[in-house]
PyMOL commands that place a pseudoatom at each C-alpha (Angstrom):
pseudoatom trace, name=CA, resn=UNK, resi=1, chain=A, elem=C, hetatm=0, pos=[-19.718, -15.829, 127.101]
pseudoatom trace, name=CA, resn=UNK, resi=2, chain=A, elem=C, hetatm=0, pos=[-19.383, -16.462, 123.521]
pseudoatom trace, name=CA, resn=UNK, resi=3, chain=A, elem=C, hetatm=0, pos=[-15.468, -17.208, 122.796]
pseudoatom trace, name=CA, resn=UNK, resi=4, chain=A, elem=C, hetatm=0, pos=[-15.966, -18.083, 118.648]
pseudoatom trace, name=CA, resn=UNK, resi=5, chain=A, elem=C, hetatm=0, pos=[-15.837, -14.337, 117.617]
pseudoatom trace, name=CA, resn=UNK, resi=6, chain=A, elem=C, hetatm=0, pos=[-13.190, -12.070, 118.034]
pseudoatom trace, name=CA, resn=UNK, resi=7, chain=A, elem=C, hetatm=0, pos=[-16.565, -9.219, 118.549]
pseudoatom trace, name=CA, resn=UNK, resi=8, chain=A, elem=C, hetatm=0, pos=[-15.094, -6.657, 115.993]
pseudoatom trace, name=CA, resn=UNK, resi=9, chain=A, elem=C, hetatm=0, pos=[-16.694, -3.759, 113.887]
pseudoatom trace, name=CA, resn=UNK, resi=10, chain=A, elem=C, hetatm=0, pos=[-18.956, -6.347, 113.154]
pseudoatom trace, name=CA, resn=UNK, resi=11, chain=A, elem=C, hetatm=0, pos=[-20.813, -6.383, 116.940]
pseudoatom trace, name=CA, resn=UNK, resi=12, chain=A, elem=C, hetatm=0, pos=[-20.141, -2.787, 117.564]
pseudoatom trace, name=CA, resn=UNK, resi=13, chain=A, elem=C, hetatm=0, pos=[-21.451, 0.047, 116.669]
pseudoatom trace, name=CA, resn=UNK, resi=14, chain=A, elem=C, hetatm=0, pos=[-21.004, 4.032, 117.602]
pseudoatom trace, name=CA, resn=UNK, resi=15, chain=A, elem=C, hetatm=0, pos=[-22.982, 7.497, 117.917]
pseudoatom trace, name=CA, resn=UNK, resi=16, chain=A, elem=C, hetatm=0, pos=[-21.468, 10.757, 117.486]
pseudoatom trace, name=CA, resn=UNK, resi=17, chain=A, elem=C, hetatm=0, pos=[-23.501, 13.258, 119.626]
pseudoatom trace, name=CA, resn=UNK, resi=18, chain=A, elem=C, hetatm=0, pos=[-23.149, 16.847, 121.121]
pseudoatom trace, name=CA, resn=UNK, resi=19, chain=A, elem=C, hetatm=0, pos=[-24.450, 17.250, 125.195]
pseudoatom trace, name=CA, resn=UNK, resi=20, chain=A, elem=C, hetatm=0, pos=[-27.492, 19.338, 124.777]
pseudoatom trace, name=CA, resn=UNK, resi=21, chain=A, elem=C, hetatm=0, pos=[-27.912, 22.159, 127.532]
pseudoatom trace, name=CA, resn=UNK, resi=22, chain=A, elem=C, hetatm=0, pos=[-31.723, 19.762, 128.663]
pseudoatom trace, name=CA, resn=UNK, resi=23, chain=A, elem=C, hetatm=0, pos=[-29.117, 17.320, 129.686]
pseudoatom trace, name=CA, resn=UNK, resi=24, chain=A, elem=C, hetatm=0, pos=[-26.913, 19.726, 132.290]
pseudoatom trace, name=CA, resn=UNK, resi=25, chain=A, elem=C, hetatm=0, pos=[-27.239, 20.484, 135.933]
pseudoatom trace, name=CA, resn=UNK, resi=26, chain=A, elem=C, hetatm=0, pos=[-26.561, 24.206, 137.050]
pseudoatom trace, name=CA, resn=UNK, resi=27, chain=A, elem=C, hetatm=0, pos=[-22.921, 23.463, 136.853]
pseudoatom trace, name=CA, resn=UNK, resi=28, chain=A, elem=C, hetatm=0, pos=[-23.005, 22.692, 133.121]
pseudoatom trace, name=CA, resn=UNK, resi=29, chain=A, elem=C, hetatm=0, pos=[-22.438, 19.153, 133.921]
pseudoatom trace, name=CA, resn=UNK, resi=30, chain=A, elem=C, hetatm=0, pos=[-24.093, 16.180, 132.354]
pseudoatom trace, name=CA, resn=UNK, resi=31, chain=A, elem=C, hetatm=0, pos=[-26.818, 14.927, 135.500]
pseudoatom trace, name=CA, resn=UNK, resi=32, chain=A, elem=C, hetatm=0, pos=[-25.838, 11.024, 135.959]
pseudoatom trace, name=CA, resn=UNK, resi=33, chain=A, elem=C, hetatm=0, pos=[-28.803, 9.317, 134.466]
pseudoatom trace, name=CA, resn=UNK, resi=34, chain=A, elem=C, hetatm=0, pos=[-28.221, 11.223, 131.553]
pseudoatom trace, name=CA, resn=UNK, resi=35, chain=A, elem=C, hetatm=0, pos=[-25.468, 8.320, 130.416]
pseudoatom trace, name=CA, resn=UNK, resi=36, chain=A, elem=C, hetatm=0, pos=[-27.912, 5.571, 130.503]
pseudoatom trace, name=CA, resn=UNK, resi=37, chain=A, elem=C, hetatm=0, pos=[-29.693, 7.946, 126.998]
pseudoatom trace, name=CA, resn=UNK, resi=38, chain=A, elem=C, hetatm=0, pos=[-26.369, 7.891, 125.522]
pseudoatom trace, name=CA, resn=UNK, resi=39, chain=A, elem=C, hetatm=0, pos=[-25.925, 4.322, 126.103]
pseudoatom trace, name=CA, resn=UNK, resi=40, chain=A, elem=C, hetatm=0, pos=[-29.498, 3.675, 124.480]
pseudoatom trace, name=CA, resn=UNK, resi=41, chain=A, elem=C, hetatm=0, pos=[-28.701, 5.716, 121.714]
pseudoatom trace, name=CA, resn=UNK, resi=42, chain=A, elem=C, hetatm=0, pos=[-25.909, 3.384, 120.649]
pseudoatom trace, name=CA, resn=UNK, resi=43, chain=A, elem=C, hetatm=0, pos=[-27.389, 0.233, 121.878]
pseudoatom trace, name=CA, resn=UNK, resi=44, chain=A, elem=C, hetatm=0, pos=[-30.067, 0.923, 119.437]
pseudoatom trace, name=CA, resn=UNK, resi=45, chain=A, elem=C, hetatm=0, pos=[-27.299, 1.632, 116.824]
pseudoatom trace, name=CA, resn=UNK, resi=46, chain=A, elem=C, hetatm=0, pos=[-25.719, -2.351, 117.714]
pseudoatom trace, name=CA, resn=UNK, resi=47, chain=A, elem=C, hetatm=0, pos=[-29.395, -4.025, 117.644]
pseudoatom trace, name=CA, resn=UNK, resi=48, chain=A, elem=C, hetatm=0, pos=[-30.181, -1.771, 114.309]
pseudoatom trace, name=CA, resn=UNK, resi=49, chain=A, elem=C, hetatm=0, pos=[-27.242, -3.360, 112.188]
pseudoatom trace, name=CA, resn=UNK, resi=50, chain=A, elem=C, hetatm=0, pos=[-28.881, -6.936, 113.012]
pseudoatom trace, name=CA, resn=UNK, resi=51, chain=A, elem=C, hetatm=0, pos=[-32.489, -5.696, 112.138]
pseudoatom trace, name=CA, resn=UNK, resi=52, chain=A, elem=C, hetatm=0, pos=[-33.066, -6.986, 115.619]
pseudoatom trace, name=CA, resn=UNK, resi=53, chain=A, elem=C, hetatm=0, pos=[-34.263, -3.498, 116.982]
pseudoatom trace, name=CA, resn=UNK, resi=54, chain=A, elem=C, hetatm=0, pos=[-36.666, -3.073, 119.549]
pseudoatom trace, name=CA, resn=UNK, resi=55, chain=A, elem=C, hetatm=0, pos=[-39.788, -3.003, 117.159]
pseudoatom trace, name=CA, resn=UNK, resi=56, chain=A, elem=C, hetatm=0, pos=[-38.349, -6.478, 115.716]
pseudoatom trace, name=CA, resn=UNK, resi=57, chain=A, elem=C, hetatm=0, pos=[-38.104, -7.838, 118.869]
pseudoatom trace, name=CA, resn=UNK, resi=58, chain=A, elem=C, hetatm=0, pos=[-41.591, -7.426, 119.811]
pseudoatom trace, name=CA, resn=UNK, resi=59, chain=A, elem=C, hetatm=0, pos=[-42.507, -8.608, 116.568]
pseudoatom trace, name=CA, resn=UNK, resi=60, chain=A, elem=C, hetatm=0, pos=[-40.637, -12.023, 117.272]
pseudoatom trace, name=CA, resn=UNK, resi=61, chain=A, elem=C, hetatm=0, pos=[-42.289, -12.143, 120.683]
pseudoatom trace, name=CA, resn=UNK, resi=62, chain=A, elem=C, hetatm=0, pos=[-39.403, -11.314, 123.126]
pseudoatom trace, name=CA, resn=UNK, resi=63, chain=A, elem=C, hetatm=0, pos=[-39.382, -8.592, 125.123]
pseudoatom trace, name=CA, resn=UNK, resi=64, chain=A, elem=C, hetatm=0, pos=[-35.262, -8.249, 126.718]
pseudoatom trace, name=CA, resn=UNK, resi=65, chain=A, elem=C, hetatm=0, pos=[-35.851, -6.193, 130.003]
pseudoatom trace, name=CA, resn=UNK, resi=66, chain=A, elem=C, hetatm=0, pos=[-32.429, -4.495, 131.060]
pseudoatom trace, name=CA, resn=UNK, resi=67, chain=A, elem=C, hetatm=0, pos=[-32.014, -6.748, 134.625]
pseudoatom trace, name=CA, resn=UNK, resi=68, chain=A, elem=C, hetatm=0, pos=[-28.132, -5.170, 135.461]
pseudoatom trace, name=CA, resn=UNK, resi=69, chain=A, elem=C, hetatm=0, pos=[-26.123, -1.966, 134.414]
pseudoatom trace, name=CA, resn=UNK, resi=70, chain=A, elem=C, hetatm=0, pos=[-23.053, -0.596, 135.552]
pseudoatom trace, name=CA, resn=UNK, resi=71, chain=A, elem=C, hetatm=0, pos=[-21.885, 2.640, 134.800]
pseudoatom trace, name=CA, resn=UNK, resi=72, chain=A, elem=C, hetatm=0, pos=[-18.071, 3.975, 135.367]
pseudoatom trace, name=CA, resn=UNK, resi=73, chain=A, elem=C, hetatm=0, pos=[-17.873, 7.788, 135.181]
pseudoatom trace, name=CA, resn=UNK, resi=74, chain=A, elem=C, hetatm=0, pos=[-13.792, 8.774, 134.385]
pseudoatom trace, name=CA, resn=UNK, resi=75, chain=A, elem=C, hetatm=0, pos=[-14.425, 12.236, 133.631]
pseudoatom trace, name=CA, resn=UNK, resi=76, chain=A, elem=C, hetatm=0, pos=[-17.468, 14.623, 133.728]
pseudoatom trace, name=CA, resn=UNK, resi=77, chain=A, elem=C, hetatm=0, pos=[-18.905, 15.650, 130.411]
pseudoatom trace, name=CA, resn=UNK, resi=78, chain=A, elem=C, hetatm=0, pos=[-20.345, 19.235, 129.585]
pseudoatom trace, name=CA, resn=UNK, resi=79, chain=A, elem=C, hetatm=0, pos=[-22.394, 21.389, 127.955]
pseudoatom trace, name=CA, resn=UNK, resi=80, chain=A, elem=C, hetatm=0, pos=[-22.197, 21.548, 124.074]
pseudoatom trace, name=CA, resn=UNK, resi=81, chain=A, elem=C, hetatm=0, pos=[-19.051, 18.680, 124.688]
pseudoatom trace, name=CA, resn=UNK, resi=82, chain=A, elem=C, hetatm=0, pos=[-18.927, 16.337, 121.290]
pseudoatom trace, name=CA, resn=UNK, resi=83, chain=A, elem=C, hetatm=0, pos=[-18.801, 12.639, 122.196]
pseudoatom trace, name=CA, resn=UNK, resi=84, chain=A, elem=C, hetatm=0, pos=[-18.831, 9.416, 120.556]
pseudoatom trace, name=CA, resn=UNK, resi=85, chain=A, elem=C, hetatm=0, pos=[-20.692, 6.245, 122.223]
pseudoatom trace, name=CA, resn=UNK, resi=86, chain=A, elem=C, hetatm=0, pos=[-19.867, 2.884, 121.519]
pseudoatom trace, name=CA, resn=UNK, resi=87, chain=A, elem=C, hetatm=0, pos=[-21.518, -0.247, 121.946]
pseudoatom trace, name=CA, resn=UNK, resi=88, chain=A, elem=C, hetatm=0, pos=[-19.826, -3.342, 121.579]
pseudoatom trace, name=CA, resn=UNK, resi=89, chain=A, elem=C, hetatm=0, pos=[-21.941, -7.051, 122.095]
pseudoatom trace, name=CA, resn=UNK, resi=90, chain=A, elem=C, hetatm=0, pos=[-19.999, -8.949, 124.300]
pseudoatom trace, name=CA, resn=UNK, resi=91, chain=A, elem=C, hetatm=0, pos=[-22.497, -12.101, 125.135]
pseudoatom trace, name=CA, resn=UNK, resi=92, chain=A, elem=C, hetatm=0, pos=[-25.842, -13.273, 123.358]
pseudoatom trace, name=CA, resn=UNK, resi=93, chain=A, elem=C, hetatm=0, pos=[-25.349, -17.127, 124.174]
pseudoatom trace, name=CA, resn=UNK, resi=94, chain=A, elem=C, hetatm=0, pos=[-28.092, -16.713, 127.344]
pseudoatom trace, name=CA, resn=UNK, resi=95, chain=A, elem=C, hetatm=0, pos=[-28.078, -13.076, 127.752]
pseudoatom trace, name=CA, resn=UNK, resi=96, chain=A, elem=C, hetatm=0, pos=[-27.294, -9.844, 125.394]
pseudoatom trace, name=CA, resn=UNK, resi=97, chain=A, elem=C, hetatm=0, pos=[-24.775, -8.020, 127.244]
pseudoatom trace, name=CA, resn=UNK, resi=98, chain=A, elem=C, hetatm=0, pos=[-23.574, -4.771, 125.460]
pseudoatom trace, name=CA, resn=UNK, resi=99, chain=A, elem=C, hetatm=0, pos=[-20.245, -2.907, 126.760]
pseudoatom trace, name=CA, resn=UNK, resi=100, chain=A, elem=C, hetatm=0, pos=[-20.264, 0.330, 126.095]
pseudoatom trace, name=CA, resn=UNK, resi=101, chain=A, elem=C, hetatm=0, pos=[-17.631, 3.616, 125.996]
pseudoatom trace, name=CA, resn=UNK, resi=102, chain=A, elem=C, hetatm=0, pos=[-17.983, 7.163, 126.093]
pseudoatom trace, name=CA, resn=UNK, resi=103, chain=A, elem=C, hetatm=0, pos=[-15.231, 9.141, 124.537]
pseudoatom trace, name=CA, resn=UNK, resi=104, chain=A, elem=C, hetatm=0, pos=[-14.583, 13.244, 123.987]
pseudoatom trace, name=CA, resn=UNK, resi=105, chain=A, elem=C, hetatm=0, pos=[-14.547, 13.592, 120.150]
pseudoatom trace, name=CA, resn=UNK, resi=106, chain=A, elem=C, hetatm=0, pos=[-12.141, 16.026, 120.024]
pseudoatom trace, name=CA, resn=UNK, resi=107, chain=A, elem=C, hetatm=0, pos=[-9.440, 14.469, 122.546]
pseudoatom trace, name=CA, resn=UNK, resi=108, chain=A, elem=C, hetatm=0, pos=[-10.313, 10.796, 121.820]
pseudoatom trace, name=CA, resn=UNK, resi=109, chain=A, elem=C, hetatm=0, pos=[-9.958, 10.492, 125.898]
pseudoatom trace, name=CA, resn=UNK, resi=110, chain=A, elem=C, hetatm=0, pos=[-12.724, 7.699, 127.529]
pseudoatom trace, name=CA, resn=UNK, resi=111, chain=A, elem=C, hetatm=0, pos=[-15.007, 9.321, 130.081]
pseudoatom trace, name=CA, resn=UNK, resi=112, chain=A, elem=C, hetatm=0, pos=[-16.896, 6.877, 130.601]
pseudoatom trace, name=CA, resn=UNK, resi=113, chain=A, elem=C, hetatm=0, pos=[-17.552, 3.285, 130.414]
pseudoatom trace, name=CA, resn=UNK, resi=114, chain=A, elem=C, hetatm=0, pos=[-20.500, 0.596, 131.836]
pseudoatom trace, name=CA, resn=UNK, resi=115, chain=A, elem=C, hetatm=0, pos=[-22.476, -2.155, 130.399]
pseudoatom trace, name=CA, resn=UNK, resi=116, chain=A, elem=C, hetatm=0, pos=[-26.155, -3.172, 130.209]
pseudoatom trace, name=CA, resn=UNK, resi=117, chain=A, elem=C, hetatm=0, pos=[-27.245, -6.889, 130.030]
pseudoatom trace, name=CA, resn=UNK, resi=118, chain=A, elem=C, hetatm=0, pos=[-30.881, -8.086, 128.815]
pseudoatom trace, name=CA, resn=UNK, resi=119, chain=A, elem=C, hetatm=0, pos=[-32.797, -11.540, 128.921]
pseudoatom trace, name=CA, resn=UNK, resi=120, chain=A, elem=C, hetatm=0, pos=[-35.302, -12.384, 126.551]
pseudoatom trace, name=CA, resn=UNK, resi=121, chain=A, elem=C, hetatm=0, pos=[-38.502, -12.703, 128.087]
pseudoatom trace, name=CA, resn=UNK, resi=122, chain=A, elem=C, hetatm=0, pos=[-41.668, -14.410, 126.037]
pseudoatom trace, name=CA, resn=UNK, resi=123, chain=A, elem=C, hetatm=0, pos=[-44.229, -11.730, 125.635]
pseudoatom trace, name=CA, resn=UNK, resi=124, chain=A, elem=C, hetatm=0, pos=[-47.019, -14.104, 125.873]
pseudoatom trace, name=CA, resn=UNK, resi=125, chain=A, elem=C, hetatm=0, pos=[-46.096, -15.593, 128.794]
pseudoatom trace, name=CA, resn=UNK, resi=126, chain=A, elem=C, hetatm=0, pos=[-43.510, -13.223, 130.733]
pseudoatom trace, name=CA, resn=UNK, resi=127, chain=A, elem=C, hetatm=0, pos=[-41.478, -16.109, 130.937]
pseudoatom trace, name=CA, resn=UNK, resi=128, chain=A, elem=C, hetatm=0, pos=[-38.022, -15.596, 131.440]
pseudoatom trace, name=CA, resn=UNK, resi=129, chain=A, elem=C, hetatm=0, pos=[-35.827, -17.776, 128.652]
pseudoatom trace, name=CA, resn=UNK, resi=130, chain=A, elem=C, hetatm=0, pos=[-32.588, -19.568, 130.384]
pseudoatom trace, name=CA, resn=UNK, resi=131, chain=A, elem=C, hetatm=0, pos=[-31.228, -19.587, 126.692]
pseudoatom trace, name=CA, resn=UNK, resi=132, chain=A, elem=C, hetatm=0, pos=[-31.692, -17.158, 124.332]
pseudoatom trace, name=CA, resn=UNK, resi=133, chain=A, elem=C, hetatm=0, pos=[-34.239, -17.714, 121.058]
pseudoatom trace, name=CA, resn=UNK, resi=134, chain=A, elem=C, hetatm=0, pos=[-33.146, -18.714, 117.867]
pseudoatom trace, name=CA, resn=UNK, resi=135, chain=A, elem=C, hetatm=0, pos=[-34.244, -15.446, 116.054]
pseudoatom trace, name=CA, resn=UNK, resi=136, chain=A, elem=C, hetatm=0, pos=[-31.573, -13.829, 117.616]
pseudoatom trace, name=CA, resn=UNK, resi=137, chain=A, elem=C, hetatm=0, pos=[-28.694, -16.658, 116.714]
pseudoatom trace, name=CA, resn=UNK, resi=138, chain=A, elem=C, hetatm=0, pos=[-30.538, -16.145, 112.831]
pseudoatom trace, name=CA, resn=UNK, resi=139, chain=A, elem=C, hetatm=0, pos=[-30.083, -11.833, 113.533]
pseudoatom trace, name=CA, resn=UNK, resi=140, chain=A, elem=C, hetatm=0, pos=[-26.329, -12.161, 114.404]
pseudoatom trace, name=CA, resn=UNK, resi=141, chain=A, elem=C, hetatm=0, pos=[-25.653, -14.787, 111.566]
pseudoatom trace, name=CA, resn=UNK, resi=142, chain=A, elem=C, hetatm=0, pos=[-24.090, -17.219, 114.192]
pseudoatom trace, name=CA, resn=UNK, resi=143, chain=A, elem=C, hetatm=0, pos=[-24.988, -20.711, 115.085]
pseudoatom trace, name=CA, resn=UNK, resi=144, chain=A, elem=C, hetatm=0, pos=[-26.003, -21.399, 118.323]
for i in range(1, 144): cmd.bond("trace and resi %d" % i, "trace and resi %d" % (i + 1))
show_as sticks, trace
zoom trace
């Protein structure tokens, strides 16, 4: 784990987004899976402020498989609920792993919380990378 930065504003990012009825059971309560959308939603938020999307990625010739997630569910969220979702990078030295919260918008009260983590992976060769590539030290404007 990367101890140099302090992972502020900077590493994070958020989503502001309303539960749409597709994403309910019967009871008007998000269905579990749903919260690995949200987190995707913001994780593509984080990767987007270091024009290191997933596009850019392939590009450079990494693919970064998810290989562990975790989700905590606090409270239930519902129908039509406002939320925010936050990312936050919390390693990239051999592994991106992204923390992420779910909040109510209107109570600021954490629902949820979890984490993904990625390796890179050379597209060419589907080799797995013990370290990860330089393009993604250049992306986050840190030295290795």
């Amino acid at each position: 784990m990367n101890t140099d930065h302090k992972f502020s504003a900077e590493f994070s990012a958020e989503v502001a987004l309303s539960i749409p009825f597709h994403d309910v059971d019967a009871m008007g309560v998000v269905w579990h899976g749903n919260y690995f959308r949200y987190f995707e939603l913001a994780r593509e938020a984080l990767l987007g402020k270091f024009n290191y999307g997933y596009r850019a990625m392939q590009v450079s010739g990494y693919l970064w498989p998810i290989v562990d997630t975790r989700v905590r569910y606090r409270a239930a969220l519902v129908f039509e609920q406002p939320i925010r979702v936050q990312a936050s990078l919390t390693e990239y030295e051999n592994r991106l792993r992204i923390n992420y919260q779910i909040f109510d918008a209107q109570s600021a009260k954490r629902t949820t919380s979890g984490y993904t983590i990625q390796v890179a992976v050379k597209a060419e060769t589907r080799e797995m990378c013990l370290v990860s590539p330089p393009i993604l030290f250049e992306r986050l404007g840190v030295q290795p």
